[in-house]
PDB file of N, H, CA, C and O in Angstrom:
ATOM      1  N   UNK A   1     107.395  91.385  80.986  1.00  0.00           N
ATOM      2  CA  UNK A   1     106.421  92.210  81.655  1.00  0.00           C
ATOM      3  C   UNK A   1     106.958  92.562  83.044  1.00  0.00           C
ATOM      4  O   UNK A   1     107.505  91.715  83.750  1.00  0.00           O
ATOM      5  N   UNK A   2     106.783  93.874  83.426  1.00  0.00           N
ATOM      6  H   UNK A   2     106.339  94.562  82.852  1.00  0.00           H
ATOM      7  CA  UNK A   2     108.039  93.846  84.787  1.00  0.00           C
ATOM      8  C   UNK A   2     106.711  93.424  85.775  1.00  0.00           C
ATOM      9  O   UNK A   2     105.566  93.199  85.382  1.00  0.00           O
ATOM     10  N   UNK A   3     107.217  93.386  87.172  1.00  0.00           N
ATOM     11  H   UNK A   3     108.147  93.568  87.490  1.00  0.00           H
ATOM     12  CA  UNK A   3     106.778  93.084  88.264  1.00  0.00           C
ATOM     13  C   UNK A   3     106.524  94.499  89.403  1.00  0.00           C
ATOM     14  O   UNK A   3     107.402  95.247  89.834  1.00  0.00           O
ATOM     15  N   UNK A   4     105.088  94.544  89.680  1.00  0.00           N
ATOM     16  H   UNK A   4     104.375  93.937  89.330  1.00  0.00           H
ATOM     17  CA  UNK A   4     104.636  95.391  90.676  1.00  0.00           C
ATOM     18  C   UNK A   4     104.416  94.642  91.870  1.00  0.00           C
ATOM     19  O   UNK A   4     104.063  93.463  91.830  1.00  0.00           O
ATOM     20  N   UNK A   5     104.642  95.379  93.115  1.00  0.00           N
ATOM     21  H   UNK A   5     104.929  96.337  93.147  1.00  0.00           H
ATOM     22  CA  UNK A   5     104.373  94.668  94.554  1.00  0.00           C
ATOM     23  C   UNK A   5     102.906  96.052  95.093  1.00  0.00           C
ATOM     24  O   UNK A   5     102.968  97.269  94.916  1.00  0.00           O
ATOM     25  N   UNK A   6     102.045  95.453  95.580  1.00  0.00           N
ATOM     26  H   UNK A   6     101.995  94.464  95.723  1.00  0.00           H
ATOM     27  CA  UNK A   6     101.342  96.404  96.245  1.00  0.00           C
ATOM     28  C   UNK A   6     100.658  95.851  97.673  1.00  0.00           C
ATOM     29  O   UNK A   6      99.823  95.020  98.031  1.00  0.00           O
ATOM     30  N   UNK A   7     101.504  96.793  98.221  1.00  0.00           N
ATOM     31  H   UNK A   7     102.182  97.468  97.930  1.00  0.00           H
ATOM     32  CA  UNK A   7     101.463  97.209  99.746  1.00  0.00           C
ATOM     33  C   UNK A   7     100.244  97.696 100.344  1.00  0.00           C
ATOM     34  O   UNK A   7      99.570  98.630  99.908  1.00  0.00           O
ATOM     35  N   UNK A   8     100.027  97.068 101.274  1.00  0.00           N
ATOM     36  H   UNK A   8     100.574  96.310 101.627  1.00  0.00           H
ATOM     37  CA  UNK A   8      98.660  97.573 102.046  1.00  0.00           C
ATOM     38  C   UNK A   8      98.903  98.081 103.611  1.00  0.00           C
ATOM     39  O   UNK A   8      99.080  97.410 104.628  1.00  0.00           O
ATOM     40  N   UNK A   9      98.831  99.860 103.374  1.00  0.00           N
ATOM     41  H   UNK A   9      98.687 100.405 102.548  1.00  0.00           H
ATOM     42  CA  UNK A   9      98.987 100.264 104.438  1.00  0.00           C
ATOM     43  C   UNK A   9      97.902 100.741 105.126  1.00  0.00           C
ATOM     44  O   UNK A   9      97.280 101.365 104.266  1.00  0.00           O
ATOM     45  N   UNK A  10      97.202 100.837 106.327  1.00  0.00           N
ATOM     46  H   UNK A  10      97.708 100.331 107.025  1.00  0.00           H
ATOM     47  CA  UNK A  10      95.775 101.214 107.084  1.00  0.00           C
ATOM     48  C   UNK A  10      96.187 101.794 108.839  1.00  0.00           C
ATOM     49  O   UNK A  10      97.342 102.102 109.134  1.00  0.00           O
ATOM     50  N   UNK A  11      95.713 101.819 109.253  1.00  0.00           N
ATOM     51  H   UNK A  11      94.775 101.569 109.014  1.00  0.00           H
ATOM     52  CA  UNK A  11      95.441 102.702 110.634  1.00  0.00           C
ATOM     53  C   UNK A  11      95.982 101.687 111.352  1.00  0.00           C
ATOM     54  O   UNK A  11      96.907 101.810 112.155  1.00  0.00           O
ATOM     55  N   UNK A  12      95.318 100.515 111.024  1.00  0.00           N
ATOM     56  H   UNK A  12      94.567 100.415 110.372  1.00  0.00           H
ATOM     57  CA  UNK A  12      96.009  99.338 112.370  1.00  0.00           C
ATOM     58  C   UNK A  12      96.828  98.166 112.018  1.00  0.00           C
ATOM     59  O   UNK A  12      97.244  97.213 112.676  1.00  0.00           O
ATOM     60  N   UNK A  13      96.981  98.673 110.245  1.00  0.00           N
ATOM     61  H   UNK A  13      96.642  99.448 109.710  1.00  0.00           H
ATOM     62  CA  UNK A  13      98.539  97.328 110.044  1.00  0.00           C
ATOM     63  C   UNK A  13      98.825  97.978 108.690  1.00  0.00           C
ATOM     64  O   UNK A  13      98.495  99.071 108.230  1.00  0.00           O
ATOM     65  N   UNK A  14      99.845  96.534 107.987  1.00  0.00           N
ATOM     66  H   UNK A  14     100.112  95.646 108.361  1.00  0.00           H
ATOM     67  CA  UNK A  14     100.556  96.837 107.158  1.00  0.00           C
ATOM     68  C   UNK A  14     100.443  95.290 106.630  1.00  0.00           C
ATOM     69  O   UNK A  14     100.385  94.312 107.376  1.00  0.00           O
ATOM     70  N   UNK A  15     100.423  95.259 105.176  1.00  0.00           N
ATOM     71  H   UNK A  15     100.470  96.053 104.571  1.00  0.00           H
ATOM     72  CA  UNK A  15     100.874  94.105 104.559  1.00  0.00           C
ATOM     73  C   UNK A  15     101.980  94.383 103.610  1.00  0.00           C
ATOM     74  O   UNK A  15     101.944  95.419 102.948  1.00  0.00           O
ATOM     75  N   UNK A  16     102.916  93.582 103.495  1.00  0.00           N
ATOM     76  H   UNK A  16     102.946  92.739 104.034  1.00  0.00           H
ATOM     77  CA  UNK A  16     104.255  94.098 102.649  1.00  0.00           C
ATOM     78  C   UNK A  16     103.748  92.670 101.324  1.00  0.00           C
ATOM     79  O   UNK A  16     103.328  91.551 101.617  1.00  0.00           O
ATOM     80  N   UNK A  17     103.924  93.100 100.246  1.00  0.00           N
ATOM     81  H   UNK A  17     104.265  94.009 100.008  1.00  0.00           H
ATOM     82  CA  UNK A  17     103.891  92.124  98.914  1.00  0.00           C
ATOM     83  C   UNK A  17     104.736  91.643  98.807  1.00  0.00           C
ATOM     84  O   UNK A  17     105.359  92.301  97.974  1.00  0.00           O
ATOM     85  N   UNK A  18     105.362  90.756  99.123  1.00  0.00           N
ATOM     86  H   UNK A  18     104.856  90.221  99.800  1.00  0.00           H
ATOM     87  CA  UNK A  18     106.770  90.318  98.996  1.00  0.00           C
ATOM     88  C   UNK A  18     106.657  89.500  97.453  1.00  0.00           C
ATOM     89  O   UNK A  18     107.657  89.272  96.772  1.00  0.00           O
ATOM     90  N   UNK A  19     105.402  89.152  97.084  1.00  0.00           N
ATOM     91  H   UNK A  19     104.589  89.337  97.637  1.00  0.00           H
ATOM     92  CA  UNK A  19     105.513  87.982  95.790  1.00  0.00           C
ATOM     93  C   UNK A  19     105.563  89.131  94.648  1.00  0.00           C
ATOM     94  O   UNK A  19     106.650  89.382  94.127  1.00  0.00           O
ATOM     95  N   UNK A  20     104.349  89.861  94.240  1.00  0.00           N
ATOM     96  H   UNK A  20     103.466  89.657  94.664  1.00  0.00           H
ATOM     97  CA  UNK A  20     104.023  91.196  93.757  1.00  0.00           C
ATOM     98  C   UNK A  20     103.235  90.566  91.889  1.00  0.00           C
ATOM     99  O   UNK A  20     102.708  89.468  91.713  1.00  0.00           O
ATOM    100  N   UNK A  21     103.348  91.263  91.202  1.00  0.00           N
ATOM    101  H   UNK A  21     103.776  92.155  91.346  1.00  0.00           H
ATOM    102  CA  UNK A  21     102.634  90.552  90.373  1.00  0.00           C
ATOM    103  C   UNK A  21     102.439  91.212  89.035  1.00  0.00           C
ATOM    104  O   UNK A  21     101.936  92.335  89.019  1.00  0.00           O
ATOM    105  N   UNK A  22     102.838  90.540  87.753  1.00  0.00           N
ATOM    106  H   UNK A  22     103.247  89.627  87.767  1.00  0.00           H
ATOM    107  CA  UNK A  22     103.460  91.197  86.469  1.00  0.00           C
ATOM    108  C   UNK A  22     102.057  91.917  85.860  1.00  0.00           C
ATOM    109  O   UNK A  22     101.044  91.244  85.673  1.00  0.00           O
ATOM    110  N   UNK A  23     102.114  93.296  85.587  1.00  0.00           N
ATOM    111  H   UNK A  23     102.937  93.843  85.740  1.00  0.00           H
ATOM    112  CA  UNK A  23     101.144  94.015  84.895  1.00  0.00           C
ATOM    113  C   UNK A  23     102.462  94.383  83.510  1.00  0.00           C
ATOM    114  O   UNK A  23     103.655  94.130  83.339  1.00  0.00           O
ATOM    115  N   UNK A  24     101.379  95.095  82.774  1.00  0.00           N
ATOM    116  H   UNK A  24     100.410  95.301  82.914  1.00  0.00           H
ATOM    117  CA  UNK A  24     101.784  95.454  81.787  1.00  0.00           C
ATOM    118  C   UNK A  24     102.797  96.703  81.528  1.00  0.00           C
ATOM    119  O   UNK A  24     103.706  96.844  80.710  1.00  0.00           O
ATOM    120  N   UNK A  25     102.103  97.847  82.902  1.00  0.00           N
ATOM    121  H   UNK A  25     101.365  97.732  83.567  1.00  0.00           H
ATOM    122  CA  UNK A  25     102.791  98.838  82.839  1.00  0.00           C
ATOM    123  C   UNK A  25     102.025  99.471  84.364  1.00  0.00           C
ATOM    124  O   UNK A  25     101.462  98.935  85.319  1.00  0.00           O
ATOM    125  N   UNK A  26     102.258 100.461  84.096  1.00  0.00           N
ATOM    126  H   UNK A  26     102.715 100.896  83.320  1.00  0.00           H
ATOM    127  CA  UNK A  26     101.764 101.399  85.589  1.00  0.00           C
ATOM    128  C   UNK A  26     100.287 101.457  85.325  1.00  0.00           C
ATOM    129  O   UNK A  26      99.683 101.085  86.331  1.00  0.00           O
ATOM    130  N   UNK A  27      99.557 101.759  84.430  1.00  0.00           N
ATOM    131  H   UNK A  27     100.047 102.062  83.613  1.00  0.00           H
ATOM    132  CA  UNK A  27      97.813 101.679  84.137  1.00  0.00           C
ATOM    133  C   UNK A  27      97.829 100.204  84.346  1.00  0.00           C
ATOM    134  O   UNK A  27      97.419  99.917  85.471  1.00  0.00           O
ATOM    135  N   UNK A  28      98.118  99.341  83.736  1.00  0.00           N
ATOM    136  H   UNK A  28      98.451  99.574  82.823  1.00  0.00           H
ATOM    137  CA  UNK A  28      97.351  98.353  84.454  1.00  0.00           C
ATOM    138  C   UNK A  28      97.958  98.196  86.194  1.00  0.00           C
ATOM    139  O   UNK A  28      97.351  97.985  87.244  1.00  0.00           O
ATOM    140  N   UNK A  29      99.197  98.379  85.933  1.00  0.00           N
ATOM    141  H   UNK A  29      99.690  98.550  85.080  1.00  0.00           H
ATOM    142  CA  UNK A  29      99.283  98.296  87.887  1.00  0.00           C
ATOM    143  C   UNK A  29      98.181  99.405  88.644  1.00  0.00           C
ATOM    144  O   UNK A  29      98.349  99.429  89.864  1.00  0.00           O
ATOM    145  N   UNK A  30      97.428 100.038  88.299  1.00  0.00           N
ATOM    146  H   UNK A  30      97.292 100.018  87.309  1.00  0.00           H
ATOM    147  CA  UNK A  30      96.724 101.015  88.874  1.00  0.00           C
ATOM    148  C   UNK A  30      95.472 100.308  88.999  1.00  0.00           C
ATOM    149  O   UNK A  30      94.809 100.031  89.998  1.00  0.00           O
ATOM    150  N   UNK A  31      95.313 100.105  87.933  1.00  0.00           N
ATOM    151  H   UNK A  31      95.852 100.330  87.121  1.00  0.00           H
ATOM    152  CA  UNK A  31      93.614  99.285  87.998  1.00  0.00           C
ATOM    153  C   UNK A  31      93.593  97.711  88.692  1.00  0.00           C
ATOM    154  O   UNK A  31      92.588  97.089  89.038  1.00  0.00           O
ATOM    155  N   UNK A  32      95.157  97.231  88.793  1.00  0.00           N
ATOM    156  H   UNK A  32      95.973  97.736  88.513  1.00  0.00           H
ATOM    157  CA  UNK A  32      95.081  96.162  89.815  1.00  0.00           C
ATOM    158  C   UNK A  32      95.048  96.541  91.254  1.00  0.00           C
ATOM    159  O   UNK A  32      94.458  95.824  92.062  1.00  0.00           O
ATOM    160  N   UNK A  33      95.774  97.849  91.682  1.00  0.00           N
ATOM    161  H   UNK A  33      96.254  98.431  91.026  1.00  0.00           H
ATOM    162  CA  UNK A  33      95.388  98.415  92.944  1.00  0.00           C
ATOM    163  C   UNK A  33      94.060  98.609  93.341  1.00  0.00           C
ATOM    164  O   UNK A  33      93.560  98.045  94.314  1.00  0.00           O
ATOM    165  N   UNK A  34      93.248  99.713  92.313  1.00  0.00           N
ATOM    166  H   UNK A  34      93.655 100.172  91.523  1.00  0.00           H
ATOM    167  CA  UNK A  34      91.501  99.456  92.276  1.00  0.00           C
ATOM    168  C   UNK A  34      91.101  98.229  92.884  1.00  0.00           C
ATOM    169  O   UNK A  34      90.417  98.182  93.906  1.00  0.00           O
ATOM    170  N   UNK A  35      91.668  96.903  92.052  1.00  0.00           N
ATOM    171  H   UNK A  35      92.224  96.941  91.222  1.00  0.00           H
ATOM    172  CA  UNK A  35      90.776  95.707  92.252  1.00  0.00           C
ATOM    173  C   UNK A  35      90.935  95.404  93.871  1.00  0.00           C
ATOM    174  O   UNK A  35      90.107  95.102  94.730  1.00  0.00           O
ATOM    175  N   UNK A  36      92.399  95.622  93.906  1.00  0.00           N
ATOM    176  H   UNK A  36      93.071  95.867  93.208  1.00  0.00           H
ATOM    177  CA  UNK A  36      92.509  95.117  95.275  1.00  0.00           C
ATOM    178  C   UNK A  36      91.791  96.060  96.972  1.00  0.00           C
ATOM    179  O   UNK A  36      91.351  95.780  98.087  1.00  0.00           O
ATOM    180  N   UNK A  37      92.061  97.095  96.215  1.00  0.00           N
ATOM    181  H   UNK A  37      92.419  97.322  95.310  1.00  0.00           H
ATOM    182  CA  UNK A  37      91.405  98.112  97.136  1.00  0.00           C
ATOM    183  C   UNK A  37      89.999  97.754  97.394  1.00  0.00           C
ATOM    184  O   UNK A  37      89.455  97.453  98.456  1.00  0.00           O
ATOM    185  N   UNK A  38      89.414  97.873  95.928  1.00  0.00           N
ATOM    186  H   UNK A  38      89.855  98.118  95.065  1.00  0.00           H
ATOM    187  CA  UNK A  38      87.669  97.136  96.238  1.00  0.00           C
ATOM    188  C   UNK A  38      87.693  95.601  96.809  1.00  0.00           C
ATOM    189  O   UNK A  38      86.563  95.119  96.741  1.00  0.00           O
ATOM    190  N   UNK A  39      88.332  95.004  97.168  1.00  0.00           N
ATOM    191  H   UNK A  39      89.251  95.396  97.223  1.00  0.00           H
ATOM    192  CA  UNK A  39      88.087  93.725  98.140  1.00  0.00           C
ATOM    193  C   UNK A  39      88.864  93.605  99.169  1.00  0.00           C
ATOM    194  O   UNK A  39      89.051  92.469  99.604  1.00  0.00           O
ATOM    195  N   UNK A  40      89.558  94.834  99.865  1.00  0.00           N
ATOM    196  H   UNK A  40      89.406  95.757  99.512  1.00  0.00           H
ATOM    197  CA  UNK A  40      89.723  95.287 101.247  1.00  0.00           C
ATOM    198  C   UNK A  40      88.814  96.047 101.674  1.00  0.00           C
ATOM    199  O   UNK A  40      88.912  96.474 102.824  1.00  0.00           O
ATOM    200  N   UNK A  41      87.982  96.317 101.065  1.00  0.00           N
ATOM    201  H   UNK A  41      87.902  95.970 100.131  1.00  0.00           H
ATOM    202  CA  UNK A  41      87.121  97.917 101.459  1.00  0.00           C
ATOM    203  C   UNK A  41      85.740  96.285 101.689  1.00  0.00           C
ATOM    204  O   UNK A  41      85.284  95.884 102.760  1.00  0.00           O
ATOM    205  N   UNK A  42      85.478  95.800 100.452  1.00  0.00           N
ATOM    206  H   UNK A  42      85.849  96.126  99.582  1.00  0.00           H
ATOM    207  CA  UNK A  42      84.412  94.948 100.661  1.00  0.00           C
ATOM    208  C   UNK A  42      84.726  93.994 102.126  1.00  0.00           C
ATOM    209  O   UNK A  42      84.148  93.981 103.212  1.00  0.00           O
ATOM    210  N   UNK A  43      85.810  93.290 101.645  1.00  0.00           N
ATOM    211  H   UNK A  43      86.280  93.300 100.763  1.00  0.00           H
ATOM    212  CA  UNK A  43      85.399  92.679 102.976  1.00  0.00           C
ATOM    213  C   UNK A  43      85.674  93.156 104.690  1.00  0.00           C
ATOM    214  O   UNK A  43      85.475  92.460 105.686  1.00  0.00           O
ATOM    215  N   UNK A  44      86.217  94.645 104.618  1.00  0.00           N
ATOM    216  H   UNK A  44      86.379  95.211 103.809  1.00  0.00           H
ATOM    217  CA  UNK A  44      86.150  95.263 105.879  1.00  0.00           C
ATOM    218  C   UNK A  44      84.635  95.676 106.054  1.00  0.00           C
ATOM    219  O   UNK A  44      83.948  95.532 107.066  1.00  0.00           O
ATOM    220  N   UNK A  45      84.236  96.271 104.727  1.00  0.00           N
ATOM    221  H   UNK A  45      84.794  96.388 103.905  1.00  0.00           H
ATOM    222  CA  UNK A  45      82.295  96.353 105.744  1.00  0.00           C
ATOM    223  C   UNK A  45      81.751  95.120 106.244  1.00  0.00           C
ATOM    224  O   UNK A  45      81.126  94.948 107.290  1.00  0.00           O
ATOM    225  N   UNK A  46      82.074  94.277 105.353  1.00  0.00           N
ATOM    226  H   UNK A  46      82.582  94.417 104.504  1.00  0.00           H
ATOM    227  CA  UNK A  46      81.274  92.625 105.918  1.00  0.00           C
ATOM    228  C   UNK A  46      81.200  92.336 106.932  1.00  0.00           C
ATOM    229  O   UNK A  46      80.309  91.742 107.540  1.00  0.00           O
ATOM    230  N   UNK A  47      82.722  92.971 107.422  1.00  0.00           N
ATOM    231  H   UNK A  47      83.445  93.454 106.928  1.00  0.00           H
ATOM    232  CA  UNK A  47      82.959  92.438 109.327  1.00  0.00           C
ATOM    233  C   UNK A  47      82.914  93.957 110.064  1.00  0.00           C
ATOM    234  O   UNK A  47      83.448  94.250 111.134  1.00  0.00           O
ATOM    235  N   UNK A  48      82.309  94.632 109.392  1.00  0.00           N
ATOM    236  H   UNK A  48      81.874  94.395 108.523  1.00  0.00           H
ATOM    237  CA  UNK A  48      82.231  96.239 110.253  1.00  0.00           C
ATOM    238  C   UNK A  48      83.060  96.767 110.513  1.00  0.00           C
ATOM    239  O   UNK A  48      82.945  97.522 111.478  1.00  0.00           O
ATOM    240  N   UNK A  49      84.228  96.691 109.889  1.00  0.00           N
ATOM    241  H   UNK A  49      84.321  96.078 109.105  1.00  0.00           H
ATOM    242  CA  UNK A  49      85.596  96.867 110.525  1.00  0.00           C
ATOM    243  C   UNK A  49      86.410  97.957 109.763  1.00  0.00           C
ATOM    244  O   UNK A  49      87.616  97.923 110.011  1.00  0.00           O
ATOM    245  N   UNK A  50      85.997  98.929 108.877  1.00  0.00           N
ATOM    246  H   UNK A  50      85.018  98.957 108.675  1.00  0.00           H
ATOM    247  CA  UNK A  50      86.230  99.383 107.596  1.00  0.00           C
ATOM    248  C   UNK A  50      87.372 100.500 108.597  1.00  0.00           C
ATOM    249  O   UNK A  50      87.023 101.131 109.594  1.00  0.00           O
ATOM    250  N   UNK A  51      89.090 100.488 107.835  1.00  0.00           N
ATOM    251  H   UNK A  51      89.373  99.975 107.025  1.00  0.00           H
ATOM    252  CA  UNK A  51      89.718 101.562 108.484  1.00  0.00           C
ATOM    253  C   UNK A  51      89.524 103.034 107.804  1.00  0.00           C
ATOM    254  O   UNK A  51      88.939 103.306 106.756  1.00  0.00           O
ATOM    255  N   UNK A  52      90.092 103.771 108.582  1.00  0.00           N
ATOM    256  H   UNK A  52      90.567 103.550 109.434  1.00  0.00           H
ATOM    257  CA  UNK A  52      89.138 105.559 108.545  1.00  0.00           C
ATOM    258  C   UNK A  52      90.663 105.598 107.204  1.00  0.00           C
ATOM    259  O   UNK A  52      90.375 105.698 106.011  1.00  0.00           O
ATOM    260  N   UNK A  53      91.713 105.532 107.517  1.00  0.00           N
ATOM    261  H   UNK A  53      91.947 105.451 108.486  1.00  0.00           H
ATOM    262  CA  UNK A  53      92.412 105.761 106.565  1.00  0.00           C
ATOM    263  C   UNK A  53      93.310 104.666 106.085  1.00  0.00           C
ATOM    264  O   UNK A  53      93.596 103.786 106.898  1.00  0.00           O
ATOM    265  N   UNK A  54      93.828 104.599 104.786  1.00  0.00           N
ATOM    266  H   UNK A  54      93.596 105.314 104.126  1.00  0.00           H
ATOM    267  CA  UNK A  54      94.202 103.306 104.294  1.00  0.00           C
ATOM    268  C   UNK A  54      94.437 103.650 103.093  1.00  0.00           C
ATOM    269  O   UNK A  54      93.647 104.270 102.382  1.00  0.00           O
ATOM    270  N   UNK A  55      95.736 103.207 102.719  1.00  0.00           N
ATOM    271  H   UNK A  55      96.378 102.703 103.296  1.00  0.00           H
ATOM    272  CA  UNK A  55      96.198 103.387 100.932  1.00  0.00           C
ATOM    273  C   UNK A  55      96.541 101.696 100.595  1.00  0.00           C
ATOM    274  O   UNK A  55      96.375 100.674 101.261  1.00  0.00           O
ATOM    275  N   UNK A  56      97.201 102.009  98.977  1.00  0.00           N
ATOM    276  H   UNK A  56      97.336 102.839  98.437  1.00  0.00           H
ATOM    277  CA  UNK A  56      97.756 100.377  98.554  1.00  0.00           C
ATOM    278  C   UNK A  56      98.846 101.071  97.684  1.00  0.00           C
ATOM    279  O   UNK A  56      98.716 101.753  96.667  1.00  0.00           O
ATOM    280  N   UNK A  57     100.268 100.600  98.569  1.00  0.00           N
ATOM    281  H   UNK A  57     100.374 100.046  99.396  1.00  0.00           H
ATOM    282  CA  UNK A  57     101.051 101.658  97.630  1.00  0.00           C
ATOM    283  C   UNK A  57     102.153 100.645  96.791  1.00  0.00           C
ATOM    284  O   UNK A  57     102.889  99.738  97.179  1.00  0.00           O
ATOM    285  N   UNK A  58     101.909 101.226  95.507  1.00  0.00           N
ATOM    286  H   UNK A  58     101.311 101.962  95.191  1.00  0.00           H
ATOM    287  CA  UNK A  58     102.388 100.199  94.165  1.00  0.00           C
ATOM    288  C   UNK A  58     103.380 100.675  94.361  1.00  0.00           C
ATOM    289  O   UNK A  58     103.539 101.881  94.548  1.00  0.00           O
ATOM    290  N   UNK A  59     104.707  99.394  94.360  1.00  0.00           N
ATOM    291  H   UNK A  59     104.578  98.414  94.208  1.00  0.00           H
ATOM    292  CA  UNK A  59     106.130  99.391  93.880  1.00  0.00           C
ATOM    293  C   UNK A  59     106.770  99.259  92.539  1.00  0.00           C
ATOM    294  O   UNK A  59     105.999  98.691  91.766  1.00  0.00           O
ATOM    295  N   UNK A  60     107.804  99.553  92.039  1.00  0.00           N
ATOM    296  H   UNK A  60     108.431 100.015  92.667  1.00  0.00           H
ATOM    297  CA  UNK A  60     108.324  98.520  90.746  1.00  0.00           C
ATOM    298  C   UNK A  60     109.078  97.674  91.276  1.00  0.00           C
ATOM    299  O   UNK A  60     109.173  97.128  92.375  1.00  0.00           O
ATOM    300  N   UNK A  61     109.702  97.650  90.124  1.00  0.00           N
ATOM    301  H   UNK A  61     109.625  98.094  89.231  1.00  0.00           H
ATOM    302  CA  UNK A  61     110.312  96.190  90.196  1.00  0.00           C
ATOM    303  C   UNK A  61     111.839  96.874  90.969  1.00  0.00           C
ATOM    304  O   UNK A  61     112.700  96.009  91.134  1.00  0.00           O
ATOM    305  N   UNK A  62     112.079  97.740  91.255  1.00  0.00           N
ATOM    306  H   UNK A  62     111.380  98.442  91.121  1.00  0.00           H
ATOM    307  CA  UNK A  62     112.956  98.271  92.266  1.00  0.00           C
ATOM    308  C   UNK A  62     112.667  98.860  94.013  1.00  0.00           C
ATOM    309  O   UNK A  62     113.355  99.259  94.953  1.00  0.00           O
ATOM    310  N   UNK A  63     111.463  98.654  93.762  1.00  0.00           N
ATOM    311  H   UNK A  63     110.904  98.330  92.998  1.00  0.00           H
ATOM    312  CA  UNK A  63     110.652  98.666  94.957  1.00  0.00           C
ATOM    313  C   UNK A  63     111.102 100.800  95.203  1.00  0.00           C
ATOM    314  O   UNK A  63     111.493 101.423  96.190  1.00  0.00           O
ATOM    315  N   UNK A  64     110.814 101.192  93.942  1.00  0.00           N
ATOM    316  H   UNK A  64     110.496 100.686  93.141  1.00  0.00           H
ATOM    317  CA  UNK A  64     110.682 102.542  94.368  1.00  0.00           C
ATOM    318  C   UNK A  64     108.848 102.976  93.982  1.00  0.00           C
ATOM    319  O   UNK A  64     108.365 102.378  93.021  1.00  0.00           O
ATOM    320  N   UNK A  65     108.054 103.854  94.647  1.00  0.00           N
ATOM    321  H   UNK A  65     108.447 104.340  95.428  1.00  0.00           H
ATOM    322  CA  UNK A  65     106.883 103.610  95.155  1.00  0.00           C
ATOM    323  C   UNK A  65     106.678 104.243  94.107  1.00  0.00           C
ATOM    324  O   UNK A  65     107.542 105.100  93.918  1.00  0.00           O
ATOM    325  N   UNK A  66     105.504 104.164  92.943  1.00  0.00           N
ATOM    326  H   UNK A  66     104.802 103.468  93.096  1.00  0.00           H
ATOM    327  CA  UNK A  66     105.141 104.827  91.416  1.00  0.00           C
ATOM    328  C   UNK A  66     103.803 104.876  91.882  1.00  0.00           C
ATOM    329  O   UNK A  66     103.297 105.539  90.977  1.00  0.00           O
ATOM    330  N   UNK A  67     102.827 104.611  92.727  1.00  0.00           N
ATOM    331  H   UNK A  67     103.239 104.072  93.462  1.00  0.00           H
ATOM    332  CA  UNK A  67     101.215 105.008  92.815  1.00  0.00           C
ATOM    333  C   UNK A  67     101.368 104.615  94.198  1.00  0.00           C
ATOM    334  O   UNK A  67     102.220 103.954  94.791  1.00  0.00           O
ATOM    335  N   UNK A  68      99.994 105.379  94.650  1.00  0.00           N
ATOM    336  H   UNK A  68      99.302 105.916  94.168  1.00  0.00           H
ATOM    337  CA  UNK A  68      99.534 105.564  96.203  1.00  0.00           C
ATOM    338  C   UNK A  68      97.832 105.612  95.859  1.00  0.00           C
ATOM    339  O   UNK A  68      97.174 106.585  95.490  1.00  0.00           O
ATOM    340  N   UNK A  69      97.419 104.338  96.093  1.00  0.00           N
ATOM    341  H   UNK A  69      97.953 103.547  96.393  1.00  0.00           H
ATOM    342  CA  UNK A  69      96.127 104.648  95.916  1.00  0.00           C
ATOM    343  C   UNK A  69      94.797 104.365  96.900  1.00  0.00           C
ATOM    344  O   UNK A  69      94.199 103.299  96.758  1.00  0.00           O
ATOM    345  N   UNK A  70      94.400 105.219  97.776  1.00  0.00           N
ATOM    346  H   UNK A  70      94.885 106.086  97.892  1.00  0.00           H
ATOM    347  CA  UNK A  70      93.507 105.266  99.119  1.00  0.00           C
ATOM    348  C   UNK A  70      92.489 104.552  98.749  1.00  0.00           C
ATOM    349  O   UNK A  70      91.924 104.688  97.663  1.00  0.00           O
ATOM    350  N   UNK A  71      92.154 103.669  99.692  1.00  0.00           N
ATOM    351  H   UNK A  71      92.613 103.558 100.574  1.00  0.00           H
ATOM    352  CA  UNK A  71      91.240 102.505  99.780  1.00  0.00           C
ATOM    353  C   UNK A  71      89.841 103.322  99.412  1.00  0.00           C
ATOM    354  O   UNK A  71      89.040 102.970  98.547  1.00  0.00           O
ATOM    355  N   UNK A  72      89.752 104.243 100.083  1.00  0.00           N
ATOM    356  H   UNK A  72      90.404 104.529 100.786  1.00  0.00           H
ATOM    357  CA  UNK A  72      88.317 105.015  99.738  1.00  0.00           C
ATOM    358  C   UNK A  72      87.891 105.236  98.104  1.00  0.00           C
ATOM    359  O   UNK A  72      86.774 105.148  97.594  1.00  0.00           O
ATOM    360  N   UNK A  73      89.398 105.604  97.378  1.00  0.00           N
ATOM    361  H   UNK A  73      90.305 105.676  97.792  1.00  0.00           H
ATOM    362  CA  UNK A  73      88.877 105.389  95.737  1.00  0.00           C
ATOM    363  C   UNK A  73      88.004 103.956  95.423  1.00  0.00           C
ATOM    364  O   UNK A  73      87.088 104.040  94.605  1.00  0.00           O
ATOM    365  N   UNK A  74      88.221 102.940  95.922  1.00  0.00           N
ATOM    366  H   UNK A  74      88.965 102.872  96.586  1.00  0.00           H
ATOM    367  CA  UNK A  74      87.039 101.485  95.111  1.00  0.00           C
ATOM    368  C   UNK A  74      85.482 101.942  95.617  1.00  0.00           C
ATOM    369  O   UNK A  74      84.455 101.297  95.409  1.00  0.00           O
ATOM    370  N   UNK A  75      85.625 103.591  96.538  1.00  0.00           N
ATOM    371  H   UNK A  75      86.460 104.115  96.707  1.00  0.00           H
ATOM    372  CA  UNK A  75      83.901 103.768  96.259  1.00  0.00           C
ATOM    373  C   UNK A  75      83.193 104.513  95.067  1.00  0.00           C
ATOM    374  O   UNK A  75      82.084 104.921  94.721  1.00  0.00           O
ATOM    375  N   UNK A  76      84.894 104.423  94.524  1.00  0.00           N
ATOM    376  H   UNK A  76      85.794 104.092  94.805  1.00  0.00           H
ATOM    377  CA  UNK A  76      84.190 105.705  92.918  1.00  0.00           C
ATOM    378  C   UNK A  76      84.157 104.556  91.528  1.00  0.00           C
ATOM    379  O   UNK A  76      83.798 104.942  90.416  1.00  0.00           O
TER     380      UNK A  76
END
């Protein structure tokens, strides 16, 4: 199963995936971005802190970038 890293980029930082984490293919790496997006988005309202712009951008396993997915999608 190959290995996706997803990156969290926003207005006032950056997290790099250095561990990253085996999906099946790019759909499920997409819907693991979703997940993760919806519990950056959740717990930035908790603390009021929600950034205006913000993606989670999926790597492969060569760390060339295959999805870009804006935090604002976990409100759909």
């Amino acid at each position: 199963m190959p290995r996706f890293y997803f990156n969290v980029c926003c207005d006032r930082f950056e997290a790099t995936d250095v561990v990253g984490e085996h999906c099946r293919d790019e759909t499920a790496a997409h819907a693991e971005a979703l997940r993760a997006a919806r519990a950056i988005v959740r717990k930035q309202l908790l603390a009021d802190d929600l950034p205006q712009h913000g993606w989670i951008e999926v790597e492969d396993e060569s760390h060339r970038t295959v999805l870009k997915v804006p935090l604002r999608s976990a409100a759909y």
